[in-house]
C-alpha positions in Angstrom: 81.4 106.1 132.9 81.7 102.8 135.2 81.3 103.1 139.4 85.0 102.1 140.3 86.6 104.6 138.1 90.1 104.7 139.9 91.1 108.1 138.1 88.6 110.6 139.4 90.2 112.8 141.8 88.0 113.5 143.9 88.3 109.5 145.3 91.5 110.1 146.3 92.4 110.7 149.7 96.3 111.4 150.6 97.4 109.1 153.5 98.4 110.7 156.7 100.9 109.2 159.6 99.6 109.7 162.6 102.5 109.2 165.5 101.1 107.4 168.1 101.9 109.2 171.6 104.9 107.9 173.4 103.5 107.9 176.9 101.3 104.7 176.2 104.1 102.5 174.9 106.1 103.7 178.0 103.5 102.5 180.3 103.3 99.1 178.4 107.1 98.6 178.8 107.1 99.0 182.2 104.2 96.5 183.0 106.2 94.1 180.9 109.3 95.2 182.6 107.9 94.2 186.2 106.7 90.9 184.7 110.1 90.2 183.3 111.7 90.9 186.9 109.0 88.9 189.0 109.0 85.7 186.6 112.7 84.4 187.3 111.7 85.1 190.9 108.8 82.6 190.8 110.4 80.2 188.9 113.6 80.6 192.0 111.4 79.6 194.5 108.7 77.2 192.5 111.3 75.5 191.0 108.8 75.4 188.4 110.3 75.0 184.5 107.3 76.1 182.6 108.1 79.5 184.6 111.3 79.5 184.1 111.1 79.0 180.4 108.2 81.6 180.2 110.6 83.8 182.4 113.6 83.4 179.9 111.5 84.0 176.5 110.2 86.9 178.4 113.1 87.8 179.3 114.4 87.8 175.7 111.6 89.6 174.0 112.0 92.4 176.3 115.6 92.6 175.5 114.7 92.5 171.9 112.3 95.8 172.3 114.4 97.7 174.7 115.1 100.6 172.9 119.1 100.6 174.1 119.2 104.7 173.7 116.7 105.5 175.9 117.8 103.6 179.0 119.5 106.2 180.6 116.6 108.6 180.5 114.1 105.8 181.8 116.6 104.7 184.5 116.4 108.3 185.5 112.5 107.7 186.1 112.6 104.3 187.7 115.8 103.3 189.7 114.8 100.0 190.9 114.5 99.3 186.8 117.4 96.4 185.5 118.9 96.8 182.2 117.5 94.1 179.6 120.6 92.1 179.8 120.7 91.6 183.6 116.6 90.8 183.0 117.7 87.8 180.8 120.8 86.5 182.7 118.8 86.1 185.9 115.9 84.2 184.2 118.9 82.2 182.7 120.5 81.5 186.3 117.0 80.8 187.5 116.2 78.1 184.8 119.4 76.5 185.6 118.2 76.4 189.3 115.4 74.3 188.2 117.4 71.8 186.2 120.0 71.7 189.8 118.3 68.5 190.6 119.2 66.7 187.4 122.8 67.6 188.0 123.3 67.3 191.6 119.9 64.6 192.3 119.0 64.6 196.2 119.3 61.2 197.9 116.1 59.3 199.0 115.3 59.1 202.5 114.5 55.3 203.4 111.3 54.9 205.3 111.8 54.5 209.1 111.6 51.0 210.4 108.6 50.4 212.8 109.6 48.9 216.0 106.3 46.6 216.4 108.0 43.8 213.8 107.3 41.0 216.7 
């Protein structure tokens, strides 16, 4: 009888799901949930695109896994928590705000003259 004889049953093991717990995965959403918020921030006031690009992908794949039925229980534990949607419109707004100067470009100040031109 060969070694890797696939019909013996006693080499067969039935497979069991395991459910991973649900508190871990809420923690991990939440962390990703603040970094979603802060980003557009950062990328406001750097005017930085990378970050604001960053900030809308982000943005986007939080959106994408947001479960949308449990929002109103987890708004219920956090109230300072945006809906996914919101999260992705202001790191939209805030990209635009980087790209402001293409569309409205500041003027450049001349240097000042110096007065010892004798």
């Amino acid at each position: 009888m060969p070694i890797n004889n696939v019909r013996r049953q006693d080499l067969c093991v039935k497979h069991v799901t395991i459910i991973p717990p649900s508190d871990l995965y809420r923690t991990n959403q939440n962390i990703t949930g603040m970094l979603t918020q802060s980003m557009p921030m950062a990328a406001l006031f750097l005017r930085n695109k990378f970050i604001g690009w960053l900030a809308l992908v982000q943005s986007i794949h939080y959106y994408l896994n947001t479960d949308l039925q449990l929002l109103p229980a987890s708004a219920e534990s956090n109230p300072l928590d945006q809906f996914p949607i919101m999260k992705v419109l202001i790191s939209f707004f805030s990209l635009l705000v980087c790209y402001l100067g293409l569309v409205f470009p500041q003027q450049m100040v001349p240097p000042k003259k110096s007065t010892d031109d004798k």
